[in-house]
Rosetta silent file (secondary structure, phi, psi, omega in degrees, C-alpha in Angstrom):
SEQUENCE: XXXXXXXXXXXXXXXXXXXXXXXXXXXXXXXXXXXXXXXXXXXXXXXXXXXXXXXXXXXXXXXXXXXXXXXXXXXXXXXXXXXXXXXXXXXXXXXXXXXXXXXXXXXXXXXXXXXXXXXXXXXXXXXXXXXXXXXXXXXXXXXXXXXXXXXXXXXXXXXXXXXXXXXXXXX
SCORE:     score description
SCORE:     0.000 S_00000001
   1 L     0.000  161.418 -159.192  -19.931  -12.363   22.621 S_00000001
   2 L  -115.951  161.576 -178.676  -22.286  -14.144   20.493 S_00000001
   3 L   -42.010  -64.323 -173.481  -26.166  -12.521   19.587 S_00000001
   4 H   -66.544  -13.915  161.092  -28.063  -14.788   22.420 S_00000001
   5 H   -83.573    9.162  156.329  -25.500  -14.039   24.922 S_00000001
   6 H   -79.043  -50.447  170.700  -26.529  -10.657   24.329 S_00000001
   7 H   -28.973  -60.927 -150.186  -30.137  -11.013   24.116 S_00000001
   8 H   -78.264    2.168  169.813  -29.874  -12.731   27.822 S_00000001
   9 H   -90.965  -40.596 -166.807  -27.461   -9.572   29.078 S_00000001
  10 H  -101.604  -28.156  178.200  -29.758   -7.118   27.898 S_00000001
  11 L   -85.672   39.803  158.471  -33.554   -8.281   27.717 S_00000001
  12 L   -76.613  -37.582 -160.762  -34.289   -7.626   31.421 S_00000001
  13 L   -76.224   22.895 -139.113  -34.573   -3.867   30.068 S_00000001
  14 L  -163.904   49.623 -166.834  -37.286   -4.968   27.480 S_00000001
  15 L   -79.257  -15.515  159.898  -39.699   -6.861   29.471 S_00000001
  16 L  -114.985  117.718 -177.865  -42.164   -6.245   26.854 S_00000001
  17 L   -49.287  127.131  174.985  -42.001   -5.881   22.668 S_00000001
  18 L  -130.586  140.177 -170.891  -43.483   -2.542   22.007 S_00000001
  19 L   -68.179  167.083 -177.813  -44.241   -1.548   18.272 S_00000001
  20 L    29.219   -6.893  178.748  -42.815    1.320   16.176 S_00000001
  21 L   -40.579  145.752  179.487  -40.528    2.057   19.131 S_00000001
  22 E  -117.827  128.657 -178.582  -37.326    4.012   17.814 S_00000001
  23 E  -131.884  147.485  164.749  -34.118    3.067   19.162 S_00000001
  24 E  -126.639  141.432  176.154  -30.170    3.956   18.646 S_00000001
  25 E  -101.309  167.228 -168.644  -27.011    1.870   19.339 S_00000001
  26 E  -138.081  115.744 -158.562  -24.616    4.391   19.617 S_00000001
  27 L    63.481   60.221  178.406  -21.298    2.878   18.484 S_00000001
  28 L   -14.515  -47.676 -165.704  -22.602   -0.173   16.624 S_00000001
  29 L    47.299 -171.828 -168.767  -19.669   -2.025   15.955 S_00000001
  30 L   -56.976  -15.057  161.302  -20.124   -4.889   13.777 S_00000001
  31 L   103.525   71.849  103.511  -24.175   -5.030   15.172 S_00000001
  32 L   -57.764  -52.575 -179.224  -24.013   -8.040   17.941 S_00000001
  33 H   -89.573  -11.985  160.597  -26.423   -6.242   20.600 S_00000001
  34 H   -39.790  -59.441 -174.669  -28.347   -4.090   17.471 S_00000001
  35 H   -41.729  -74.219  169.006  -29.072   -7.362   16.420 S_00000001
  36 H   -15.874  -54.975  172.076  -29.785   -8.619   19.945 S_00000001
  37 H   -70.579  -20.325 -176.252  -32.083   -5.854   20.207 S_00000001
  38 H   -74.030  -36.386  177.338  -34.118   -6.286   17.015 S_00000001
  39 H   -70.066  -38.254  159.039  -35.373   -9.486   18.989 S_00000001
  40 L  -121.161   53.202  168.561  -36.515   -7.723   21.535 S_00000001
  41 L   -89.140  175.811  173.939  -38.533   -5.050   19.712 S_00000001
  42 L   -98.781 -157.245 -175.231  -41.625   -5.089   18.515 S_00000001
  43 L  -110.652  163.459 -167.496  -42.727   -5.413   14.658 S_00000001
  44 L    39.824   25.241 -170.247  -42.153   -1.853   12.319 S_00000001
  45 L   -74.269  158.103  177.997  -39.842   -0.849   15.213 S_00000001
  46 E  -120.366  126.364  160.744  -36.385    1.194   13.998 S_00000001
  47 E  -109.821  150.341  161.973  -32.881    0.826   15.319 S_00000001
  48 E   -75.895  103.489  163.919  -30.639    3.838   14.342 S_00000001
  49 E   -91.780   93.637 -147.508  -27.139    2.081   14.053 S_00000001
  50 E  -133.709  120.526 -157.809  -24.332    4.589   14.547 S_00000001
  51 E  -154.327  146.379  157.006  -20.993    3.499   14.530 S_00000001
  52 L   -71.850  -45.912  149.871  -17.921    5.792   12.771 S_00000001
  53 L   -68.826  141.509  164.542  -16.888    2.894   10.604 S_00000001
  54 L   -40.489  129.767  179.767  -18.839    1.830    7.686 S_00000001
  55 L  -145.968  154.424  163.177  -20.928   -1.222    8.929 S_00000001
  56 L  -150.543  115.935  166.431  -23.494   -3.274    7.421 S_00000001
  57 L  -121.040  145.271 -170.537  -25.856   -5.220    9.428 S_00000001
  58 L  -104.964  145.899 -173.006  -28.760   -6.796    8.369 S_00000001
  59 L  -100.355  111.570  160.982  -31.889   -7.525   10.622 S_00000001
  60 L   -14.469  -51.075 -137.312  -32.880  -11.086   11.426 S_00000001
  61 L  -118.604  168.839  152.172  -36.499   -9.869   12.562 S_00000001
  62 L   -35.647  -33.316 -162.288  -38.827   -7.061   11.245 S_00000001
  63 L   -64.479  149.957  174.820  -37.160   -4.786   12.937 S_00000001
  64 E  -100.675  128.760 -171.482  -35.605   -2.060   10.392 S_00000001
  65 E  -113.272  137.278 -173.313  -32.110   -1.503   11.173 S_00000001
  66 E  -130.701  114.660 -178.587  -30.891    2.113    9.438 S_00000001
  67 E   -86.909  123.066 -173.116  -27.043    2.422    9.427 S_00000001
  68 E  -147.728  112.794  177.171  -25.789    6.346   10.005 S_00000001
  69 E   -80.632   91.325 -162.484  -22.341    6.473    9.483 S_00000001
  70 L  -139.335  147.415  134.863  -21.318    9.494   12.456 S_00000001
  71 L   -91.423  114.605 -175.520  -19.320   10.131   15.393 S_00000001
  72 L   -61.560  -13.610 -178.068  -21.379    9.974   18.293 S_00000001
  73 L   -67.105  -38.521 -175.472  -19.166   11.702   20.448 S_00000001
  74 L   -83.235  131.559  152.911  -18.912   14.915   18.600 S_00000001
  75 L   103.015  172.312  162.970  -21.901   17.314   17.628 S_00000001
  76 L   -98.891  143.649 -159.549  -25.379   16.484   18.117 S_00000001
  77 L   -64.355  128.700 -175.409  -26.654   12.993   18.245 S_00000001
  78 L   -78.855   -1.569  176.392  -27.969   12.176   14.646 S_00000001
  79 L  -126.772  161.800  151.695  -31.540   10.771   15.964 S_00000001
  80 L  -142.231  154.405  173.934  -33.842   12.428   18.169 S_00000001
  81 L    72.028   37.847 -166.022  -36.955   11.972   20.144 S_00000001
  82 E   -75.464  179.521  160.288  -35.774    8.427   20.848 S_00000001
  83 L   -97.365  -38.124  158.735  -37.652    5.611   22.876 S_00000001
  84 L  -113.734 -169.573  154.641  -34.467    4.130   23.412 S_00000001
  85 L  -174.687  129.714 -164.011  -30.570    4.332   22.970 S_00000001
  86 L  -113.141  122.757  170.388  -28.222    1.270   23.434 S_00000001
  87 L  -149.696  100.763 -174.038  -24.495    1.912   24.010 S_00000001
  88 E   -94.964  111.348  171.573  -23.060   -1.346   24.468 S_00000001
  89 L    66.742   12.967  162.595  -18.651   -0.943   25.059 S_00000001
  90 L  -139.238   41.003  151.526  -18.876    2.572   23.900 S_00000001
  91 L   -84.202  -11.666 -143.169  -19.531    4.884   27.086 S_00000001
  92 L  -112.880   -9.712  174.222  -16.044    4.056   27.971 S_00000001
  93 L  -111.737   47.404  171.176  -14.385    6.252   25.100 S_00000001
  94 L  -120.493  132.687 -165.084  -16.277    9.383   25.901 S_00000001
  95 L   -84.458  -60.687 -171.640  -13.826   11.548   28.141 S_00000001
  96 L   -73.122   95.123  175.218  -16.651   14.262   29.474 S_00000001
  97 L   -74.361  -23.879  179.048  -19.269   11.604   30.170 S_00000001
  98 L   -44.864  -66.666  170.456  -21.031   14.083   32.310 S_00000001
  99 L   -48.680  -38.007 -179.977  -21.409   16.324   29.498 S_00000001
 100 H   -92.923  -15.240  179.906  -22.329   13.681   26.991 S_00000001
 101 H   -68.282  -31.856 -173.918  -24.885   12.313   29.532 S_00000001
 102 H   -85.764  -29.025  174.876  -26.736   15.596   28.853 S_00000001
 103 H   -55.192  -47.268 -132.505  -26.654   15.163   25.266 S_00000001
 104 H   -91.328  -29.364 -168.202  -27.747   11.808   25.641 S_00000001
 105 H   -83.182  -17.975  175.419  -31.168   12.771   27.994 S_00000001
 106 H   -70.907  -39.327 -179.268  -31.765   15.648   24.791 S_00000001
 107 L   -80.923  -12.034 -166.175  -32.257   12.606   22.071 S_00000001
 108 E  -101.616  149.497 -169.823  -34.551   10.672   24.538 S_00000001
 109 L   -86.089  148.475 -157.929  -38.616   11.017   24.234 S_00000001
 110 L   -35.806  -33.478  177.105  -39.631   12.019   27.957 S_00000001
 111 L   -98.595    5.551  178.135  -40.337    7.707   28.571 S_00000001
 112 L   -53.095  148.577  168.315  -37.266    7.060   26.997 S_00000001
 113 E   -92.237  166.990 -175.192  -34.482    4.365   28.177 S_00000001
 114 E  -157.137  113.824  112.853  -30.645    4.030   28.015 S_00000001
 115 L   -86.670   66.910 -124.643  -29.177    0.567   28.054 S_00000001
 116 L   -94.699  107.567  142.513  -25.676    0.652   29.019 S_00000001
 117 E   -80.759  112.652 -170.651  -23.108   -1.952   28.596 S_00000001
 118 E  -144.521 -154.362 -176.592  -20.126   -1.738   30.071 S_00000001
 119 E   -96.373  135.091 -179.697  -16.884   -3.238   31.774 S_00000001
 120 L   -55.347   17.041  174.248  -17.258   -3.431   35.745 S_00000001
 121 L  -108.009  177.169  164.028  -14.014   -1.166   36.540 S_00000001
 122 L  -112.284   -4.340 -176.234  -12.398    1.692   37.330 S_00000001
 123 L   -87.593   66.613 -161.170   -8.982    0.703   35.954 S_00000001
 124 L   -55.358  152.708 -164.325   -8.152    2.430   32.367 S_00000001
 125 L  -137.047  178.621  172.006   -6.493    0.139   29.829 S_00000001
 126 L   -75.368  -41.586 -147.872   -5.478    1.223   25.831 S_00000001
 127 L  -107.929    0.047 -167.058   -8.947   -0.594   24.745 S_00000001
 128 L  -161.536   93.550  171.955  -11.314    1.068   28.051 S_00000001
 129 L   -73.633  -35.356 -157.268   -9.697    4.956   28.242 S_00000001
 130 L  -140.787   32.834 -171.254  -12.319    6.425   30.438 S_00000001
 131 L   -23.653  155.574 -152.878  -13.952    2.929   32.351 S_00000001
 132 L  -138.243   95.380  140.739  -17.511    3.249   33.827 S_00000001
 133 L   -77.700  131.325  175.205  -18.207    0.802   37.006 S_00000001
 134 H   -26.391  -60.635  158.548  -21.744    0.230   37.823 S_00000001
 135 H   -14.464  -80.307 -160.243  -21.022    2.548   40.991 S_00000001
 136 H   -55.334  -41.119 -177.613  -19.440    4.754   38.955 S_00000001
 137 H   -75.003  -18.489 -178.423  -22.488    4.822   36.075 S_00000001
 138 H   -86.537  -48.306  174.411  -25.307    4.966   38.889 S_00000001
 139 H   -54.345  -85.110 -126.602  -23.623    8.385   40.174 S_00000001
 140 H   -71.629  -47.566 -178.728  -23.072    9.720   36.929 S_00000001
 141 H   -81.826  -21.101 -179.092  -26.857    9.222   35.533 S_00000001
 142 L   -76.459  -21.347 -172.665  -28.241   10.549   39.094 S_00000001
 143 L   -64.222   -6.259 -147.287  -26.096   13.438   38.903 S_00000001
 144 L  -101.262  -37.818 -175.214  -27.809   14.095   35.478 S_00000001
 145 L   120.678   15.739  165.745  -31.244   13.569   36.837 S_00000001
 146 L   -56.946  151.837  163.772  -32.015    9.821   36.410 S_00000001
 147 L  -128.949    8.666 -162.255  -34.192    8.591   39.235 S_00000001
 148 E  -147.434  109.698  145.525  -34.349    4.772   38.144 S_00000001
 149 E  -133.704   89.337 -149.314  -30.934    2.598   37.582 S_00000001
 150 E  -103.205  173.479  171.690  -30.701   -1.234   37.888 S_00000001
 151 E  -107.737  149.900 -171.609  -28.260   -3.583   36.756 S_00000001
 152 E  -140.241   39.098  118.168  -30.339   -6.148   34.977 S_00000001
 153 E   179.826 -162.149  176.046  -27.239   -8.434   34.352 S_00000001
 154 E  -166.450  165.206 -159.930  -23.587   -9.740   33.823 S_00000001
 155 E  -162.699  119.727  177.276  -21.651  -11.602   31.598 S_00000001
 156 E   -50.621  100.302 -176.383  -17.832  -12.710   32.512 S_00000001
 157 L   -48.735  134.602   98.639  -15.492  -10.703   29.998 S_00000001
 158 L     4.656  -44.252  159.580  -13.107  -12.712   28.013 S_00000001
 159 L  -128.408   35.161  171.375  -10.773  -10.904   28.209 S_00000001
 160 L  -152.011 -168.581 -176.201   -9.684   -9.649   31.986 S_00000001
 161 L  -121.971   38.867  172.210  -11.094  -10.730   34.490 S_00000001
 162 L   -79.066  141.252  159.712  -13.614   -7.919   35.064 S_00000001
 163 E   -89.896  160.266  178.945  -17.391   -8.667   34.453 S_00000001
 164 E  -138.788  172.989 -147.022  -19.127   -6.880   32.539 S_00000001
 165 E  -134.500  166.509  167.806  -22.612   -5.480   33.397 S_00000001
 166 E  -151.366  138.127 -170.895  -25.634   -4.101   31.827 S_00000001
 167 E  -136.132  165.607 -150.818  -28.299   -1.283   33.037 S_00000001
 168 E  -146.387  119.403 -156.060  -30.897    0.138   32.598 S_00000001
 169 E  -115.500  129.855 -171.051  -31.554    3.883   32.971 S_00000001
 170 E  -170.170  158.230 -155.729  -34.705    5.850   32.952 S_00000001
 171 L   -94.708    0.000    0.000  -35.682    9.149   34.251 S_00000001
């Protein structure tokens, strides 16, 4: 996927740049939606980039991108008090998701957001262990205590022929 087809999957959950905002991707990968997201930030805003491999991404924009080489899965979440946290293609390797869902509402500041990218199934593969369907991700954050979860787009995978979707979570 390329940076602007990220931007346009993800900035329904951004309708407005807000300043100093603190954000985390939470499995980084090589930084396509970190990036993506640095566009739709504000100016002296911070993404948290968290990925187990060593990555280095640089930020287009103002935005300050801070690389913290962790596993998010394990442990407590290396940020806190976030505004957001972006986990684009990495909810799908967390087995207890339930469990990590609670973790994930502990790192968020009270108005905080979760966007979530993921693949539109139920069907585990080698590369999608523990798959997340919208369905399946709108139960999972109300069980948790979400009251607000849209899908705010899709974007045709490459490589099955599953869509993939992206939401937007808030409590």
């Amino acid at each position: 996927m390329e940076i602007k087809e990220a931007i346009t999957l993800i900035e329904g959950a951004l309708p407005e740049k807000t300043d100093r905002a603190q954000w985390a991707d939470l499995g980084c990968g090589s930084g396509t939606f970190t990036i993506a997201l640095s566009y739709l930030l504000g100016d002296s805003s911070i993404i948290y980039a968290v990925d187990k491999q060593n990555q280095v991404i640089h930020s287009p924009t103002a935005v300050q991108i801070k690389f913290i080489k962790a596993d998010f899965s394990v442990g407590n979440l290396p940020v806190s008090n976030l505004h957001g946290i972006l986990m684009a293609n990495s909810l799908h390797y967390i087995k207890d998701q339930s469990a990590f869902v609670e973790k994930l509402k502990n790192s968020l500041a009270a108005d905080g957001r979760l966007i979530v990218v993921e693949y539109d199934t139920d069907s585990a593969n080698q590369w999608v262990p523990y798959p997340l369907s919208f369905n399946k991700m709108k139960n999972l954050f109300s069980a948790s205590g979400f009251s607000s979860i849209e899908k705010i787009g899709e974007y045709n995978s490459i490589y099955n022929a599953n869509k993939m979707y992206a939401g937007v979570i808030t409590r």
